[in-house]
C-alpha positions in Angstrom: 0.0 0.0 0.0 1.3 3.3 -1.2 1.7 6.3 1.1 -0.9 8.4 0.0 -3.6 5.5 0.5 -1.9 4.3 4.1 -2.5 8.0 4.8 -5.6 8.5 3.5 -6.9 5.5 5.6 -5.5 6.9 8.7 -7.1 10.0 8.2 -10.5 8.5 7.5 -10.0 6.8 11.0 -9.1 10.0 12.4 -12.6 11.3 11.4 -14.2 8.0 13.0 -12.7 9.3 16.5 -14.2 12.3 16.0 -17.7 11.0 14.7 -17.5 8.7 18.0 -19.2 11.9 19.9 -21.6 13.4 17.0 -23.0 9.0 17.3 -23.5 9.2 20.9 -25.2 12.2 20.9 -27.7 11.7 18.4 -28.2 8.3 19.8 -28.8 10.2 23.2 -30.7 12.2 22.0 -33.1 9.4 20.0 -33.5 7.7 23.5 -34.4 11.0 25.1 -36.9 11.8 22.5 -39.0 7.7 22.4 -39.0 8.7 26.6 -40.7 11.6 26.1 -43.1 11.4 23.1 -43.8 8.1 23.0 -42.5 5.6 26.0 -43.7 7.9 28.9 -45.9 5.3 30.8 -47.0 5.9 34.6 -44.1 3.3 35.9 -41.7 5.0 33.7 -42.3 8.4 34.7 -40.5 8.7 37.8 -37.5 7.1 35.9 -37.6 9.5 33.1 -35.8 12.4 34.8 -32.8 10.2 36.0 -32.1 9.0 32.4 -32.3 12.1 31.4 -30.4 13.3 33.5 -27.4 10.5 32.7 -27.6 11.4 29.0 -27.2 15.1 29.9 -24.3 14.2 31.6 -22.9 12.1 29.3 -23.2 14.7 26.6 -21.5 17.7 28.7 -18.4 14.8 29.3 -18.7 13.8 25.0 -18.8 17.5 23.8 -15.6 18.4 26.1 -13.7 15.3 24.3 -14.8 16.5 20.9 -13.7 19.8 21.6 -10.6 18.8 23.6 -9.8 17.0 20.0 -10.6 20.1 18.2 -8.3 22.4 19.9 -5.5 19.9 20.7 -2.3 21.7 19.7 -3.3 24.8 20.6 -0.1 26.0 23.0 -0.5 27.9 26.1 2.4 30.2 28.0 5.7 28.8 28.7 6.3 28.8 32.2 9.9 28.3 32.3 11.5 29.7 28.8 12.6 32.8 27.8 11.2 34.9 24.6 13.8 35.4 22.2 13.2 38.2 19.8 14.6 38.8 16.2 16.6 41.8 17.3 18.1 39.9 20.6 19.5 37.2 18.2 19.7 38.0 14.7 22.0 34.9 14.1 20.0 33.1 15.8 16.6 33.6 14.4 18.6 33.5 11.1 19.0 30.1 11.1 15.7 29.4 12.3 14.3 31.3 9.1 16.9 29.3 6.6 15.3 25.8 8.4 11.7 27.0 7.7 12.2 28.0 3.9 13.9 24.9 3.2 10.8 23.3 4.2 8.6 25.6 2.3 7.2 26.6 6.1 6.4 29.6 7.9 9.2 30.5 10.1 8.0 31.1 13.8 6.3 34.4 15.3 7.6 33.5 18.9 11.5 31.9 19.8 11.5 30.4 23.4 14.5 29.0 24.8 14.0 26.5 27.6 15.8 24.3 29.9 16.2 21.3 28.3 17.3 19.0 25.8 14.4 19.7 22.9 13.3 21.3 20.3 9.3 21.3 18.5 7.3 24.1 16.6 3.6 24.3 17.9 0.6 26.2 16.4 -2.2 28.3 17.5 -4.3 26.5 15.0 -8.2 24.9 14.3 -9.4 22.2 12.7 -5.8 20.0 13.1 -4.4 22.7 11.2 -6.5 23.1 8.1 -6.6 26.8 9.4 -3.6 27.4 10.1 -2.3 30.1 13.4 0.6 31.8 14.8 3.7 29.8 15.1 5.8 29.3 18.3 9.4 27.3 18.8 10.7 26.4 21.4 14.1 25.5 21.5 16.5 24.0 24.5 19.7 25.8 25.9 21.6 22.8 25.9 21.0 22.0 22.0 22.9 25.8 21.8 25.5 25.0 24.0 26.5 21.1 22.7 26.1 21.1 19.3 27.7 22.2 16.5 26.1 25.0 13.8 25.4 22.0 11.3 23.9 19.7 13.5 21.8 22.6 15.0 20.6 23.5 11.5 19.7 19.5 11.4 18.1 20.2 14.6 15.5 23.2 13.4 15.0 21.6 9.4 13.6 18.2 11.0 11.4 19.9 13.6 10.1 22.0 10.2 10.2 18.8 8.2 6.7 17.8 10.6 5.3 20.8 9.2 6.2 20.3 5.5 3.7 19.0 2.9 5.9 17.6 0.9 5.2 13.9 1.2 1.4 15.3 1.4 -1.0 17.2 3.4 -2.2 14.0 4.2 0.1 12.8 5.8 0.7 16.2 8.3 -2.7 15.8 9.3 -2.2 12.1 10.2 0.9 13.3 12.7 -1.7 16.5 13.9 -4.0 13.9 14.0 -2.2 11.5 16.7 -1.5 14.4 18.9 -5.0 15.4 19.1 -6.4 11.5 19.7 -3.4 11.0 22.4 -4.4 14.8 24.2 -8.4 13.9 23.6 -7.8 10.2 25.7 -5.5 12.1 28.4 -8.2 14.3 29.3 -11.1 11.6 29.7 -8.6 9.5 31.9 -7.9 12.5 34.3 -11.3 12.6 34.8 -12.5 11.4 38.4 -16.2 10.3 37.4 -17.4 7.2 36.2 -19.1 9.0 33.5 -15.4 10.3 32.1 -14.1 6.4 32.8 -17.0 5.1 30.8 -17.3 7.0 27.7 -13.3 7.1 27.9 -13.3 3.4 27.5 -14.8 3.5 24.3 -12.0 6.2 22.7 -9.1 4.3 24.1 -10.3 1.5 22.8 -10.7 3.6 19.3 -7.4 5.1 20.1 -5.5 1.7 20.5 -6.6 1.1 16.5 -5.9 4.7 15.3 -2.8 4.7 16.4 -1.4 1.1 15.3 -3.1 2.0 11.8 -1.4 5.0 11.7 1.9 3.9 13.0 3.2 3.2 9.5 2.8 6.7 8.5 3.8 8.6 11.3 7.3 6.5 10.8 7.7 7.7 7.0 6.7 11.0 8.4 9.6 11.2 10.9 12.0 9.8 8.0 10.6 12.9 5.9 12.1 15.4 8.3 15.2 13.4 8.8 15.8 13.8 5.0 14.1 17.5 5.8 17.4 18.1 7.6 19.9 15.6 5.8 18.7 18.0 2.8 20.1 21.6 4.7 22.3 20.5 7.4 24.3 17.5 5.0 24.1 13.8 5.9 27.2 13.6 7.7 25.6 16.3 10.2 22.5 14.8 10.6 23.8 11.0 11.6 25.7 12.6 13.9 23.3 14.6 15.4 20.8 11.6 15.8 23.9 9.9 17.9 24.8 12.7 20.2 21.4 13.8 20.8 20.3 10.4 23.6 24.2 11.6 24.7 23.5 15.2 24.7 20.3 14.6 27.5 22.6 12.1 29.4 25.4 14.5 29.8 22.9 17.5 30.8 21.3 15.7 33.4 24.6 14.3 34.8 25.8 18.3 34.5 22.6 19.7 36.4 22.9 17.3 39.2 26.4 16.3 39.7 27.9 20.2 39.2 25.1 22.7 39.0 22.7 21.9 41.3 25.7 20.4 44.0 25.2 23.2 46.2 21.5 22.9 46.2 21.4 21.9 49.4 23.0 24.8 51.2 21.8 27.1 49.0 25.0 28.5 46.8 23.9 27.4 43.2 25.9 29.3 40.3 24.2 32.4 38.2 22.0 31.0 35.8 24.0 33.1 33.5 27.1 30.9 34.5 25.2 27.8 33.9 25.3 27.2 30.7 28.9 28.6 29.9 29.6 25.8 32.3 27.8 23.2 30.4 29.1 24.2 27.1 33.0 23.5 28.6 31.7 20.3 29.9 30.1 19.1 26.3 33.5 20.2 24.4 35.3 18.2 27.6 38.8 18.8 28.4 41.2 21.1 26.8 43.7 19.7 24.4 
């Protein structure tokens, strides 16, 4: 099976999760309407408010999963990351443009840096992204301080490589898509009531299927952005980046607690200004 068609299915699954709540409520809805108009009998009258009543409640828990799927993605403030601007880093925010028009994408409207080993591009947009929004990145401190200018550009080219349409639009929405199901079951599980346990039984189950079908497409999609950033960083760059990345996170976390955060407990930690020089030493290692 070709791309286009493994996408295609996926995405016609993806509307299934979605049509999951629009059944339910018009099958609510039905039952609702035989009790009133034409089931009402004296023995079922005093029952008649209490199903009601259930199938109220199950709508108000169904409608805030099918909107929960609809505006999955959308980003929120970043509690711990600092806004970048164009005219802080030009260099910076230069590379991040080169990434973006090598994908044929938007660049970004907001730069965060954050403290950790990552990097992603999120939108403010509706409908999975059929209408699109503004554009944030965020992208971690310790990406700036261990790696290299080429395997950085691999870096911001494979988190625009998600973004691109290259392979398809199909298959963006797929990735979108997977998100949104993965955010819509997280919200029904932290739900305390039976009524959120019940319904949410019947979208993991969904889920569980989505996601395995989809599976195929989401991998093709990640190998799209890898040859996104193969394509502007070189290949050489990007294999190595792939390796030192699992290191990169290993040798930030030892960093943070074995040398910056050692004199947590007595309260002497560094200047956060300090921190990262530090770390950028301890990725090059020791002076030859």
């Amino acid at each position: 099976m070709t791309f286009r068609l493994r996408a295609l299915r996926a995405v016609l699954l993806l509307a299934g999760f979605f049509l999951i709540g629009v059944v339910l409520l018009a099958a609510m809805a039905g039952l609702d309407w035989l009790l009133v108009t034409r089931l009402l009998t004296a023995r079922a009258a005093r029952f008649e408010g209490m199903i009601i009543a259930v199938t109220v409640l199950l709508a108000v828990v169904i409608l805030r999963g099918m909107f929960t799927f609809l505006r999955a993605g959308r980003f929120g403030p970043v509690d711990h990351g600092v806004a970048v601007g164009p005219d802080d880093q030009p260099e910076l925010w230069a590379q991040v443009r080169a990434a973006a028009e090598v994908a044929g994408e938007r660049p970004p409207d907001e730069l965060y840096l954050v403290d950790e080993v990552n990097a992603g591009v999120g939108e403010q947009s509706r409908l999975l992204g059929l209408l699109p929004g503004r554009r944030r990145m965020i992208l971690g401190l310790p990406l700036l301080a261990g790696l290299t200018v080429p395997r950085l550009r691999a870096v911001l080219a494979h988190e625009f490589g998600h973004f691109s349409h290259r392979d398809g639009r199909l298959g963006a929405l797929t990735m979108r898509g997977r998100k949104a199901v993965l955010h819509t079951v997280e919200m029904f599980q932290e739900g305390s009531t039976s009524l959120h346990q019940a319904i949410g039984g019947l979208y993991v189950g969904y889920a569980h299927m989505f996601l395995r079908t989809s599976q195929s497409v989401a991998r093709d999609q990640e190998f799209a952005a890898d040859r996104m950033a193969a394509e502007h960083a070189g290949r050489d760059a990007t294999a190595a980046t792939l390796r030192a990345m699992p290191v990169l996170a290993a040798a930030h976390a030892h960093y943070m607690k074995t040398y910056a955060g050692m004199g947590a407990p007595t309260g002497a930690l560094p200047p956060v200004g300090e921190v990262y020089g530090g770390f950028h030493a301890a990725a090059r290692g020791p002076a030859r």
